[in-house]
N, C-alpha and C positions, 0 to 999 in steps of 0.2 A: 866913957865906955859902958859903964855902969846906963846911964839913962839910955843908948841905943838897944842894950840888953834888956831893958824895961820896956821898952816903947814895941819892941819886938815879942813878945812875950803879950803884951795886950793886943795886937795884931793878930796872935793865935786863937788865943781863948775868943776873940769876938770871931773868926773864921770859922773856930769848932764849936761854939753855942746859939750864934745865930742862925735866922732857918734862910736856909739857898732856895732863889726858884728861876730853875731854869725849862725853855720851850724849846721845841722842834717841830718843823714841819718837813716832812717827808720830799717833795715837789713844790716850788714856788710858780711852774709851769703844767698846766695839765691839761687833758683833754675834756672837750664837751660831754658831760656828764661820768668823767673819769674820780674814781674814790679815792680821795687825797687824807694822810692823817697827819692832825696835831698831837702831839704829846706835851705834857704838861706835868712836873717834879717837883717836891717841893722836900728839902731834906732837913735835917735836926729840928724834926716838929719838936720834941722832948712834951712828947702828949698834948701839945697844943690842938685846942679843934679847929679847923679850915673852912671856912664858909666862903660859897661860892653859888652861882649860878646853877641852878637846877639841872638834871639830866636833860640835853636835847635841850638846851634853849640856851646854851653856852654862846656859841657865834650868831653871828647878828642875820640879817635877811639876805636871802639870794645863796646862803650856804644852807645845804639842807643836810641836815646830818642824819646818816642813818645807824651809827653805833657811838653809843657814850657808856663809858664802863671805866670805875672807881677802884681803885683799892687805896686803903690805907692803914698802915698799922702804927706805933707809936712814934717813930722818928720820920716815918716817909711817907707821904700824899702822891700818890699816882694817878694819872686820870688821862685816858685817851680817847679821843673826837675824831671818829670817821665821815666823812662829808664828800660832799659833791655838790657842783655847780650847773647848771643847764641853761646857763644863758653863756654868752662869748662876750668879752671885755675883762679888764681890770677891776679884781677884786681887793680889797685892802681889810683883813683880819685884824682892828684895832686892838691898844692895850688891853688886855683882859684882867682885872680884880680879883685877887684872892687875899683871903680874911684870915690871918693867923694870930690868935688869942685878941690882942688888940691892934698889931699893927696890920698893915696893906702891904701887898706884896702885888706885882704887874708883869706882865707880859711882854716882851717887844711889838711891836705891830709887825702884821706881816703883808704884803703884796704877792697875789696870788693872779697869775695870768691864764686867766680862760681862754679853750682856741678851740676851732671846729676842726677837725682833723678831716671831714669825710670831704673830697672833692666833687664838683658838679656831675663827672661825666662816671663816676666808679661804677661799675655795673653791678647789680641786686644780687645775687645769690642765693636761690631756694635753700631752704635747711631738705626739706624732702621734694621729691616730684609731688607731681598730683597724682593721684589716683583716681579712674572711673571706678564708680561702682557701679553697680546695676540693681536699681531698685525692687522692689517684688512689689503685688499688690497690698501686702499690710504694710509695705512701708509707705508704702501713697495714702493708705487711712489713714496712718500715724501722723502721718505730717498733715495732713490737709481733713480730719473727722470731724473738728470743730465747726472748719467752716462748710460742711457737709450736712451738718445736723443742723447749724443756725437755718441754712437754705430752707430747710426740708421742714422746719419749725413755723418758719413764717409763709411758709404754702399751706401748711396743715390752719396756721390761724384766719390766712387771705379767706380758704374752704370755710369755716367754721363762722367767719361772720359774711359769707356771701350765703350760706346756709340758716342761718339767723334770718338774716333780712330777707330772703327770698320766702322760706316757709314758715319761719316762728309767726310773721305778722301775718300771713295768711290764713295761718290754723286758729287763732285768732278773730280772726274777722270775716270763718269760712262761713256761709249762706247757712251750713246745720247748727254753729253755731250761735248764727242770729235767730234760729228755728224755734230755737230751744230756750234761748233767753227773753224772745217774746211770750213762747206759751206758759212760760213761768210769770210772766208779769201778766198775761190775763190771766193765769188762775189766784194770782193774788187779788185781783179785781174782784174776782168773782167771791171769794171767801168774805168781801165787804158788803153782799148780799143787798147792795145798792137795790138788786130790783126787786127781791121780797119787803125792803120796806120801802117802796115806791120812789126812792129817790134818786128820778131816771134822769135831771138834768148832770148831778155829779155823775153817772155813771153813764152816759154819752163825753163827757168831756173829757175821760179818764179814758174812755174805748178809743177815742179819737186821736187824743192823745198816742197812745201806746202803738196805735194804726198808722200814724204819722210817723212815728220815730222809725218804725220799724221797715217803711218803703224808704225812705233816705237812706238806712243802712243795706237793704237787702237789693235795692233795686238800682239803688246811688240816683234818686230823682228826689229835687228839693220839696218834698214834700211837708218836710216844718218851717215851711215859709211861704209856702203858696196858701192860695184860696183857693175852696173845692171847687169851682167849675174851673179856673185856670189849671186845679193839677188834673183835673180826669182832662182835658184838651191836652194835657203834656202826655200822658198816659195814653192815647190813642193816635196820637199820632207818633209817639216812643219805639211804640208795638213790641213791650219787652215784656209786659202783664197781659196775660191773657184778657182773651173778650170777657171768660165767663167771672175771672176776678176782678176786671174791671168794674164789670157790672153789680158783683159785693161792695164795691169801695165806692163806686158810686153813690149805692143807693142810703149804706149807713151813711154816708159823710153827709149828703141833702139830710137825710132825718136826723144828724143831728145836730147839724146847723139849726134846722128850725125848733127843735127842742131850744137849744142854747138858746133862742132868741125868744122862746112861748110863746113861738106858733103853733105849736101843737104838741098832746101830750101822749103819748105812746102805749100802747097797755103793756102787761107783765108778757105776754106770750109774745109780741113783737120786737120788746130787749131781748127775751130769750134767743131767738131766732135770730136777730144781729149779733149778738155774741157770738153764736156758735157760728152762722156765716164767717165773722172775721175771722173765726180760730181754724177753719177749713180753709182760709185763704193763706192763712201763714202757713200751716201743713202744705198745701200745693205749692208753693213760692217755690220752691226748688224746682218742680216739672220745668215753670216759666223760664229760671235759668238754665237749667239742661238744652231747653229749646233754641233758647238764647247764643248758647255755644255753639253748639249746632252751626246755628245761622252763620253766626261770624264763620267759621272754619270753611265753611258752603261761597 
């Protein structure tokens, strides 16, 4: 009698000092993406500490938990797992670990049955109708100003480089301003006074020079590559240089061929008067193109 009353008696004391842990799951059946809870107890901690699994990472994959929330105070560990499933099939919630002072303490496993509740043919249900509205003009800017402004952006730039390339290269390479860049480079000629110190073959070759460049650009006839009697035959039968400049360009280009070659040697008053001849034929050159227009438009 005596050892049944002992045996009994240690029975208690291990029922009332060891720690209990007991589980619940709310539904072992639920619907496709239906919130199912576990609860999880653990009693007579007597201030043991409980380790366990992190918040949210408690159950394994395919359960998505959306609320994990702890209490515990010196004798009791509380901890509840809100979850849901979004696939359909059998799910199994294996033994779950908990860690009290040194020993383990586990879980049951639980089997969880995911099911699609909604059938094929169920009909949809709006929450609200639809409503018309009826737009106004700033609600059409609003919605659609961006792609208004881009349009309006790359027409402004299509303008601005057909503008470029139509007049920038023009203004550029207009007839006054070959006018003017020629009569800057004879008067640079001329400040090297080539012909007060007689030195009329550099100063034929430098007029010639600058007289050639400047009918290739003004006239667009290959005049720095031709030979004088093949360019004045280009030049008259051209008919884009007049007779009376022809007959300028003529006459320096023969004298200073023979110069270049010493055939003959020029005096001071016959450079002067080719000089100033050429520099009156670059000044006329625009008539010949005004004429020139003319013609074409005729």
């Amino acid at each position: 009698m005596k050892k049944l009353l002992f045996i009994f008696c240690c029975l208690i004391c291990v029922n009332v000092f060891s720690q209990i842990l007991s589980s619940t799951v709310d539904k072992k059946t639920i619907a496709l993406g239906e919130v199912n809870r576990m609860v999880i107890t653990i009693n007579n901690l007597h201030n043991e500490d409980v380790s366990a699994a992190p918040k949210n990472e408690l159950l394994p994959f395919h359960f998505e938990e959306t609320k994990d929330s702890i209490a515990q105070n010196p004798d009791i560990y509380y901890r509840s797992i809100e979850f849901a499933v979004y696939e359909e099939g059998k799910f199994t919630i294996p033994e779950l670990e908990f860690k009290v002072g040194s020993k383990i303490l586990k879980t049951i496993p639980y089997e969880i049955d995911v099911i699609n509740t909604a059938q094929k043919n169920d009909p949809i249900h709006d929450i609200m109708k639809n409503k018309e509205l009826k737009l106004e003009a700033t609600d059409y800017w609003e919605l659609y100003k961006f792609y208004i402004l881009g349009v309006i952006a790359v027409i402004c730039l299509i303008i601005a480089i057909f503008m470029i390339i139509k007049w920038g290269r023009k203004s550029k390479s207009s007839p006054v301003v070959t006018t003017n860049q020629t009569l800057k480079e004879l008067d640079s000629l001329k400040k090297k006074k080539y012909v007060e110190s007689g030195n009329y073959r550099s100063f034929y070759v430098e007029l010639i020079d600058i007289s050639r460049k400047f009918i290739t650009q003004q006239y667009h006839l290959p005049a720095d590559v031709l030979l004088t009697d093949d360019l004045v035959d280009l030049m008259k039968k051209n008919n884009t240089i007049s007779q009376e400049n022809e007959k300028v360009v003529e006459e320096v280009f023969v004298r200073g061929d023979l110069v270049k070659f010493a055939k003959t040697i020029p005096d001071n008053n016959i450079m002067e008067k080719d000089f100033a001849d050429i520099r009156e034929f670059v000044k006329r050159s625009s008539k010949d193109l005004e004429f020139e227009n003319l013609r074409k438009d005729v």
